[in-house]
N, C-alpha and C positions, 0 to 999 in steps of 0.2 A: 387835782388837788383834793385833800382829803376836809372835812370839817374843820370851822375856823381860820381856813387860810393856810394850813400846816402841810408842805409837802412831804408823803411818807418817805420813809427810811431806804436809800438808793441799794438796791441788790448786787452784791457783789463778792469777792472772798473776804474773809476776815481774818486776822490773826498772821503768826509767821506765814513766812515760804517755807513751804514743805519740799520735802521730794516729789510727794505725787501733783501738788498744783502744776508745774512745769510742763511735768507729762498730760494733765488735763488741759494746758493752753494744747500742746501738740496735736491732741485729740481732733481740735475744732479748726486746726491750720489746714489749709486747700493751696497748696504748693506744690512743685514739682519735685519726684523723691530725691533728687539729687541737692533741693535747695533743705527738702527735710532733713536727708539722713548729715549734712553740714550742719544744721541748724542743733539735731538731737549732740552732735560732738561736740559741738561750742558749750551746751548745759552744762556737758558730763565734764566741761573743762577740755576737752580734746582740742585740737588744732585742726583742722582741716588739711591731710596731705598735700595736697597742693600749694597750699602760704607756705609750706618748710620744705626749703633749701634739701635735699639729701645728701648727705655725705659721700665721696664715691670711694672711700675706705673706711669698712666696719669697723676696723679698731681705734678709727681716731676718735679724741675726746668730746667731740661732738656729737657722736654717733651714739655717746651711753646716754641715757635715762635721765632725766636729770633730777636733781632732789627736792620736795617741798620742805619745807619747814616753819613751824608756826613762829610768827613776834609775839611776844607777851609784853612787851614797850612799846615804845611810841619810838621814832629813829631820831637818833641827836640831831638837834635844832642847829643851825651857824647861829654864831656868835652875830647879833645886830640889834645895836642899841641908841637910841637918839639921841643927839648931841646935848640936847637939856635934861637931860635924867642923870640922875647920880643915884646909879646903885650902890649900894652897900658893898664895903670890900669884906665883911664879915658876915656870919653865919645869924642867919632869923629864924625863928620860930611863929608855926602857923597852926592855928588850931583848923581841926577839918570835923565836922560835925553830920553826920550820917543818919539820920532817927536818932535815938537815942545813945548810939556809940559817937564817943569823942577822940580824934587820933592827935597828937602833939606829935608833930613832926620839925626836924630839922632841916631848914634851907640854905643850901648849900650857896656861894655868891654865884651869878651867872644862871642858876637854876629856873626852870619853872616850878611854877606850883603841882603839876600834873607830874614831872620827872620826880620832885620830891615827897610827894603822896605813894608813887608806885613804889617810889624804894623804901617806904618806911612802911608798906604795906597795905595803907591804906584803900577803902573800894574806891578806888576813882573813874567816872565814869570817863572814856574818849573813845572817838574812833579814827581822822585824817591827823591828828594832831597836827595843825597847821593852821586853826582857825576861822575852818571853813563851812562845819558842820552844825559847832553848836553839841553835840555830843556832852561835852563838858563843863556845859553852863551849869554855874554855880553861883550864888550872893554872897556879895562881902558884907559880913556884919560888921568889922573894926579893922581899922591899920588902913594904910597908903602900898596901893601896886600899881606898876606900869603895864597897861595892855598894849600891843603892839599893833601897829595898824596896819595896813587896812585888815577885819574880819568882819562876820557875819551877823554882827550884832546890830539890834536897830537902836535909835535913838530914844524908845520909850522903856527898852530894857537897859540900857546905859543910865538915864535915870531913876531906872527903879534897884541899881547897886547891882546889877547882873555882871558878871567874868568870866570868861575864858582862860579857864586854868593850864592850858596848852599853850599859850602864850601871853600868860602873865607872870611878872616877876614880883615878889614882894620888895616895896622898898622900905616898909618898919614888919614888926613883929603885927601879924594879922591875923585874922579867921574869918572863916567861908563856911558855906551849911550847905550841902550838899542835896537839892530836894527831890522828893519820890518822883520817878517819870511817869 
């Protein structure tokens, strides 16, 4: 322990995942090469031939490549709503507040606030959109919304007006302020 009690600063990496961090855990692994060279595919995203099946004809559709492609959304929610809420069968307005940018957005009925942020452009933060992450925590300054339960929120940020815009619906016209991570 260093002066006054204070234990210094733990050593470790900082900031993103890089590319090269991965290869530098690799580096310090003492494995056998066969649990490595699995280990290096799984990084690079590979599958290890032996988990996959192989096809015993080239040209069947299993056998081609298959495609990645990015979501720039969050994937539609199911419809599930609780029996004592009355949403709105009409269209609300949400003010979304960024620093000093302010977006007026239109909420569509059924909608979240995260589905209706991304379509009218706005930066909204998310990432499992399911509630799980917290990614999207935001405070409500004004207006009535229905969060859905169970999520990830605790009970001192439910008092202090914190939301999950991934599974909040507004039930009047509201606004949220979206703060620096």
């Amino acid at each position: 322990m260093a002066a006054g009690g204070i234990e210094p600063k733990a050593r470790g990496f900082r900031g993103r995942v890089a590319a090269a961090l991965p290869r530098r855990w690799m580096e310090r692994l003492t494995v056998a090469s066969h649990d490595l060279r699995m280990l290096r595919g799984t990084l690079r995203g590979q599958t290890p031939p032996y988990l996959v099946p192989r096809p015993t004809n080239p040209t069947s559709p299993s056998s081609r490549p298959v495609r990645m492609r990015r979501i720039s959304e969050p994937p539609p929610r199911p419809e599930h709503h609780g029996d004592d809420v009355h949403f709105p069968d009409h269209e609300v307005t949400a003010s979304i507040r960024d620093g000093d940018e302010v977006h007026e957005v239109v909420v569509a009925p059924g909608q979240t606030l995260l589905e209706a942020g991304l379509e009218a452009g706005a930066p909204m933060p998310f990432s499992c959109a399911m509630g799980g992450c917290a990614t999207c925590l935001v405070k409500l300054v004004a207006g009535e919304v229905h969060l859905e339960e169970p999520n990830c929120l605790d009970p001192e940020e439910r008092e202090d007006g914190y939301i999950l815009t991934c599974i909040t619906r507004p039930l009047t016209s509201c606004s949220i302020e979206i703060e620096p991570s």
